[in-house]
Each structure stands twice: as structure tokens, then as C-alpha cells.
DOTIRO-95797 format. One record per residue (C-alpha): residue in three letters; x, y, z. Coordinates in steps of 0.5 Angstrom, whole numbers, padded with zeros to 4 digits, always signed. Example, Ala and Ser with C-alpha at 12.3 -4.5 7.8 and 13.67 -1.06 7.14 Angstrom:
% residues 2
ALA+0025-0009+0016SER+0027-0002+0014
***
This chain:
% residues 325
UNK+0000+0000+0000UNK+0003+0007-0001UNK+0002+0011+0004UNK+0001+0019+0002UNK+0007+0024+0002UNK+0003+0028+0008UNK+0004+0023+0012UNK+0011+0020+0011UNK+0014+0025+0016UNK+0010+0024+0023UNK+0011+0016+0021UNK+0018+0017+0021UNK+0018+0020+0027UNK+0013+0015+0032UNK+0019+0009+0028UNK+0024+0014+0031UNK+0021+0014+0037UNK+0019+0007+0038UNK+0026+0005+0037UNK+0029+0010+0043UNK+0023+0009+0048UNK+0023+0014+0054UNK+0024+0011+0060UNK+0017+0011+0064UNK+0016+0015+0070UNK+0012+0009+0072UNK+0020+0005+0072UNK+0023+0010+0077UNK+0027+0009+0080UNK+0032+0005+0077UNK+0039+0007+0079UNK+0041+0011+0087UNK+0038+0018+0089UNK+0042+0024+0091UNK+0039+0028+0097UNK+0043+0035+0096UNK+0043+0040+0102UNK+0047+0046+0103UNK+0050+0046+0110UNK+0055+0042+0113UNK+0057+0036+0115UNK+0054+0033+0121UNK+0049+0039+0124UNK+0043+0038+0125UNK+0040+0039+0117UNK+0045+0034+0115UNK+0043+0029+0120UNK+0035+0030+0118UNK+0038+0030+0111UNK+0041+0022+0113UNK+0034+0019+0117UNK+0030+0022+0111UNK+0035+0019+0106UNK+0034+0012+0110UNK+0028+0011+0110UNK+0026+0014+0104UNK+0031+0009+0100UNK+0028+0003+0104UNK+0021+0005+0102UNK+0023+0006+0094UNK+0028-0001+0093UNK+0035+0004+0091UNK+0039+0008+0096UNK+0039+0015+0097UNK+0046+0019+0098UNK+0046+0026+0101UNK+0051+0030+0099UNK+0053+0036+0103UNK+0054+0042+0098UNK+0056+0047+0103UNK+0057+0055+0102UNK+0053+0062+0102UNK+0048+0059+0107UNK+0045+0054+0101UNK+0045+0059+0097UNK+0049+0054+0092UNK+0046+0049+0093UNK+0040+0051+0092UNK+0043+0054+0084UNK+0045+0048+0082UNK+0039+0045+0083UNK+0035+0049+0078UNK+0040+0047+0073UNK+0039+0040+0075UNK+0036+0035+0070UNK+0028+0033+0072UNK+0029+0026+0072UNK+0029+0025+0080UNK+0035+0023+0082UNK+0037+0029+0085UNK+0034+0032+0090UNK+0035+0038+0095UNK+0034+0039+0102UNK+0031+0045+0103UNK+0031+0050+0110UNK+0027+0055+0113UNK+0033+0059+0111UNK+0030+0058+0104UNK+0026+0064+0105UNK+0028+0068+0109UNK+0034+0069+0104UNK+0029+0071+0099UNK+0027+0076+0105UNK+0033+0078+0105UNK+0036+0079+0098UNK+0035+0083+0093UNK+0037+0079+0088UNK+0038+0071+0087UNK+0041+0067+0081UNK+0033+0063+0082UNK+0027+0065+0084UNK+0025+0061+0090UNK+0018+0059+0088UNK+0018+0058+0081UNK+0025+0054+0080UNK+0024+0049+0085UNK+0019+0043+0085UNK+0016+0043+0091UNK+0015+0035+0094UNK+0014+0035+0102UNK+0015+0038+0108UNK+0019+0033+0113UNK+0020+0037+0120UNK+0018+0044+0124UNK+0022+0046+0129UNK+0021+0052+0133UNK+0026+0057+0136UNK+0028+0057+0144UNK+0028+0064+0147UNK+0034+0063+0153UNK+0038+0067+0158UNK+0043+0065+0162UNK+0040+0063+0169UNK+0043+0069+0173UNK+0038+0074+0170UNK+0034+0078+0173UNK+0029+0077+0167UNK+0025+0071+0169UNK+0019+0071+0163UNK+0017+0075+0156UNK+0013+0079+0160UNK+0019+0081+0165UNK+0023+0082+0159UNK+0017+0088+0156UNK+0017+0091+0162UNK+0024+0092+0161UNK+0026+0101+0161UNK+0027+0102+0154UNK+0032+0106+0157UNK+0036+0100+0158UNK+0038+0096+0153UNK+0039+0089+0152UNK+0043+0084+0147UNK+0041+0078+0143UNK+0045+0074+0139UNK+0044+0070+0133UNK+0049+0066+0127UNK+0049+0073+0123UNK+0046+0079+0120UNK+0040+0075+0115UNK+0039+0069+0119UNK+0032+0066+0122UNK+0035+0067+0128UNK+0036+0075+0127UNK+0029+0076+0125UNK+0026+0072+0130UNK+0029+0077+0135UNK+0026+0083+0130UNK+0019+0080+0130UNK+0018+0079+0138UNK+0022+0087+0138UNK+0017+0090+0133UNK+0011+0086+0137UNK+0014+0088+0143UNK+0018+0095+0143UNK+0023+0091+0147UNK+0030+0095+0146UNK+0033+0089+0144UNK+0040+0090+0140UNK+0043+0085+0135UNK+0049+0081+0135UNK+0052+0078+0129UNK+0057+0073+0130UNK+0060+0067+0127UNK+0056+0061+0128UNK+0051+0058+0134UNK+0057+0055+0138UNK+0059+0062+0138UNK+0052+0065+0141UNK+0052+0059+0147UNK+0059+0062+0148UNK+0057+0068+0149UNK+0051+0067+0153UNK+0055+0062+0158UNK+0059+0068+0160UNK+0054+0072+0161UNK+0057+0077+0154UNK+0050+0077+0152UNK+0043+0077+0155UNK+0039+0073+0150UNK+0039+0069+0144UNK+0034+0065+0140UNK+0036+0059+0138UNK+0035+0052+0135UNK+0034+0046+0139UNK+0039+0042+0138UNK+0044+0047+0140UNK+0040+0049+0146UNK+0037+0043+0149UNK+0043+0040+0152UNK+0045+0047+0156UNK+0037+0049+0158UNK+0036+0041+0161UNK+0042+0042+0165UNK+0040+0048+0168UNK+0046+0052+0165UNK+0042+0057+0160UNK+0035+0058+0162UNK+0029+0058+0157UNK+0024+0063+0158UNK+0019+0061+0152UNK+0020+0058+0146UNK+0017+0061+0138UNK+0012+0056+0136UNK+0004+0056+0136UNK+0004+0051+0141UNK+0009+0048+0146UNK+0015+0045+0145UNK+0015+0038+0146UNK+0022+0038+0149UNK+0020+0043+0154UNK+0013+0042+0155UNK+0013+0047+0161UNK+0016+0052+0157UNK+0011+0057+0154UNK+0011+0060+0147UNK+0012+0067+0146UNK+0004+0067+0144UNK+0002+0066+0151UNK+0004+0073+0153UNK+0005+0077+0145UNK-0001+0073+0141UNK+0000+0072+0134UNK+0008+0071+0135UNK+0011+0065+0132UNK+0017+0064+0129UNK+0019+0058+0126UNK+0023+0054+0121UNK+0022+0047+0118UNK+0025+0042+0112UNK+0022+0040+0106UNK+0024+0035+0100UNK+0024+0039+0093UNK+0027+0038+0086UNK+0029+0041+0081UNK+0024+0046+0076UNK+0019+0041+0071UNK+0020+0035+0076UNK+0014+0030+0072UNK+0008+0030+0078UNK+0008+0022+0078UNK+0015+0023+0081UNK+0012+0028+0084UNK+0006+0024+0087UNK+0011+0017+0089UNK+0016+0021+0093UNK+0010+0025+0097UNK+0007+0019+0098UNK+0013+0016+0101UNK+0015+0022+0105UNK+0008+0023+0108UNK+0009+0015+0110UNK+0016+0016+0112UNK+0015+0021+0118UNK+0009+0017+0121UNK+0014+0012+0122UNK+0015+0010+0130UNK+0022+0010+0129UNK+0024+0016+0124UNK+0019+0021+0129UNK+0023+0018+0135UNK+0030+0020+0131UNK+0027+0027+0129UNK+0025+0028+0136UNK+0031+0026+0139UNK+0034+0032+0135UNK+0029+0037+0137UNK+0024+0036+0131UNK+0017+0035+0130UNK+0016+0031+0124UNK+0011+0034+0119UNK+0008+0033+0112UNK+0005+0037+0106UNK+0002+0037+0100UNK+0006+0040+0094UNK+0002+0045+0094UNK+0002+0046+0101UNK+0010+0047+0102UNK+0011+0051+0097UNK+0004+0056+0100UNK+0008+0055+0106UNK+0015+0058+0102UNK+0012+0063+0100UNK+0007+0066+0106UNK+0014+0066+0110UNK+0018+0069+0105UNK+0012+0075+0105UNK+0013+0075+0113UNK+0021+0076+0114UNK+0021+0080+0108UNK+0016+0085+0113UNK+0020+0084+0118UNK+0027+0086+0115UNK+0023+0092+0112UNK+0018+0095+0119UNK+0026+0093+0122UNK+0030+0098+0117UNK+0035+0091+0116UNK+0039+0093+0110UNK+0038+0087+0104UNK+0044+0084+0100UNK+0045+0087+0094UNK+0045+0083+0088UNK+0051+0079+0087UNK+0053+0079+0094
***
């Protein structure tokens, strides 16, 4: 049978195509996986990153491998995952920082919402308020009714991170005179509080807990919408200041044009991983509550608190990063 010349061409490309399949999504995965995070080795992302990767390998049949890619505070990181293949073989670990580097930057080499495909959230984390345990400050409503005459220090890793602007939010709420301290990291920030060098800090669990529960710092609330497990008779900020809250989570993500069948295996996968009994004790025992979201759910979140810290930078008159920095 002849067949007309219209139609040579269009039968010529289903043979080609029927002779180079493209691999199913059904089939992945078919190889390992790499989860990418931003920050060093051994800290508490990296140490999250290493239960989700374990957990998620044995649900999905092939190892997953982090892979620590630190520098500019996930910045880097989070770059070369926009340029990555969307085949689902290479994922990345993203942090609250994500958006509060949005807040605070002018100008990135991604855009935060759209250059990502966003999978699921994994854990919440709020911050905890400490002080060292010979303060006259005993409570948030001490610390309110503190002269704004006398000013009071907090310290946090640097200018720009969670940390700061949460001390600028309660700031804002309160119109505590309290002052900022950068430094270089949040073993510096425990340092600093221990010789009583500054009076406050808000800061991350896993460096706190161990110091609060040995009395040798004391918590005086902690940033959450509800109370810390860990510190169950510790109030939030939000007992005293209502509508305070401040937190910051981890959350799975790939890169831009993910397929949604890959999307929607590794959420479900996700979803189950973090109702585990054994995967919510690992978190808990490094000060992490296991949470889960839709797609749409986690980027709705990114997106919420890259609106709030971008308020709080501008209500504080913090200067932003200029494009390139």
C-alpha cells in the first residue's frame, strides 16, 4: 500500500521514537538517588537529611546518598538544583533559610518559588528563647516591661538568618530595646550566653536543649504556635504576645519540571516516611517534629514565609543583600 507523502514524515518519527523509547516514569526509580543539602556535614540538616534518605531508600527499593553541598548558607546549593535534570535522581533538602534568603536578598541566581518543584514538607522546629540562668529577666512579660531605656543584646549565627529576624519580630510585636549581635555561628551564640556576654538568644533546639536541661542556660519560652515537646513546661512567645510565631521546617523538593508521577511517589512516600514510630523518634530526639504537606501545601508555605520575613526586614530597617552578594 502506498502511503501519502503528508504522512511519511509523522510515520517516520513514532518508528524513531518507537525504536529510542523514553524510559516510563512508572519504571523510576531504576538507579540511586541524591539528596542535596546546602549545609555541612554533621549538623542537624545533614543529620535529618540522613534519616529521610534511609528511610526513603527502603520504601523505594535503591539507595539515596546526601550529599552535603555547603556554602553561601544554601545558596549554592539550592542554584544547582535549578540547572538539574528533572529525571528524579537528584533531590534537595530545602530549610527555612530558603525563604528568609528570599526576604533578604535582592536579587538571587533562582527565583525561590518557581525554580523548584516542591514534594513535601518533613519537620517543623521552632526556636527556643534562652538567657543564662542568673538574669533578672525571668519571663517574656519581664523582658516587656523592661525600660527601653536599657538596652539588652541578643545574639544570633549572623545578620539575615532565622534567628535575627525572629528577635526582630518579637522586637517589632514588643518594642523591647532589644539589640542584635551577629556572630559567626550558634556555638559562638552559646559561648556568648554561658559568659554572660549577651542576654538573650533565639535559637535552634539541637544547640540549646542539652544546655536548658542542664540548667546551665534557661529557657524562657519557645517561638512555636503550640509548646515544644521537648520543653513541655515552657510557654510559646504567643501566650504573652498573641499572633508571635516563628519557625522553620525541612522540606523535600526537586528540581523545575519534576514529572508529577515522580512528584506524587515521592510524596506519598514522604508522607508515610514521617509517620514511622522509629523515623518520629530519630527526629524527636534531635528536636524536630515530623510534618508532612501537599506539593502545593509546602510551596504555599514557602511562599507565606518569604511575604512575613520580607515585612519584618522592612518594618526593621535591615539592609538587604545586593544582587551578586
Amino acid at each position: 500500500m502506498l502511503v501519502p507523502r503528508s504522512l511519511r514524515l509523522p510515520i517516520c518519527v513514532v518508528s524513531l521514537l518507537a525504536a529510542f523509547p523514553v524510559p516510563p516514569a512508572a519504571a523510576w526509580p531504576e538507579r540511586p538517588i541524591t539528596l542535596v543539602h546546602g549545609f555541612g556535614v554533621g549538623g542537624n540538616i545533614d543529620s535529618i537529611s540522613r534519616i529521610v534518605a534511609e528511610r526513603l531508600a527502603a520504601r523505594l527499593g535503591q539507595p539515596v546518598v546526601v550529599e552535603p553541598r555547603a556554602g553561601a548558607g544554601g545558596r549554592i546549593a539550592a542554584a544547582q538544583m535549578t540547572r538539574t535534570a528533572p529525571d528524579g535522581y537528584t533531590l534537595i533538602m530545602l530549610s527555612g533559610g530558603h525563604a528568609v534568603t528570599a526576604a533578604m536578598h535582592e536579587k538571587l541566581a533562582y527565583h525561590t518559588l518557581e525554580d523548584f518543584s516542591f514534594i513535601s514538607l518533613v519537620t517543623q522546629v521552632p526556636l527556643i528563647l534562652v538567657t543564662h540562668p542568673d538574669h533578672p529577666v525571668k519571663s517574656v512579660a519581664d523582658l516587656m516591661k523592661t525600660p527601653s531605656a536599657n538596652p539588652m543584646f541578643y545574639g544570633s549565627p549572623g545578620a539575615g538568618t532565622t534567628q535575627h529576624l525572629a528577635g526582630a519580630l518579637f522586637t517589632a510585636m514588643t518594642k523591647a530595646n532589644l539589640q542584635h549581635v551577629p556572630t559567626q555561628g550558634g556555638a559562638v551564640v552559646s559561648t556568648m550566653l554561658l559568659g554572660k556576654h549577651i542576654d538573650f538568644a533565639f535559637e535552634s533546639p539541637p544547640l540549646m536543649l542539652g544546655l536548658v536541661q542542664s540548667g546551665r542556660l534557661r529557657a524562657l519560652a519557645t517561638t512555636g504556635s503550640v509548646r515544644f515537646f521537648a520543653l513541655p513546661d515552657v510557654p510559646t512567645i504567643g501566650e504573652t504576645i498573641p499572633g508571635y510565631e516563628a519557625t522553620s521546617w525541612l522540606g523535600v523538593a526537586g528540581p523545575p519540571k519534576l514529572p508529577s508521577e515522580i512528584v506524587e511517589r515521592l510524596h506519598a512516600e514522604l508522607a508515610a516516611l514521617v509517620q514511622e514510630p522509629a523515623a518520629i523518634e530519630r527526629f524527636r530526639v534531635l528536636g524536630s517534629l515530623p510534618l508532612a504537606s501537599t506539593p502545593e501545601g509546602f510551596k504555599q508555605r514557602v511562599a507565606a514565609d518569604v511575604a512575613k520575613w520580607s515585612k519584618v526586614v522592612a518594618d526593621a530597617g535591615i539592609k538587604r543583600v545586593g544582587a551578586g552578594q
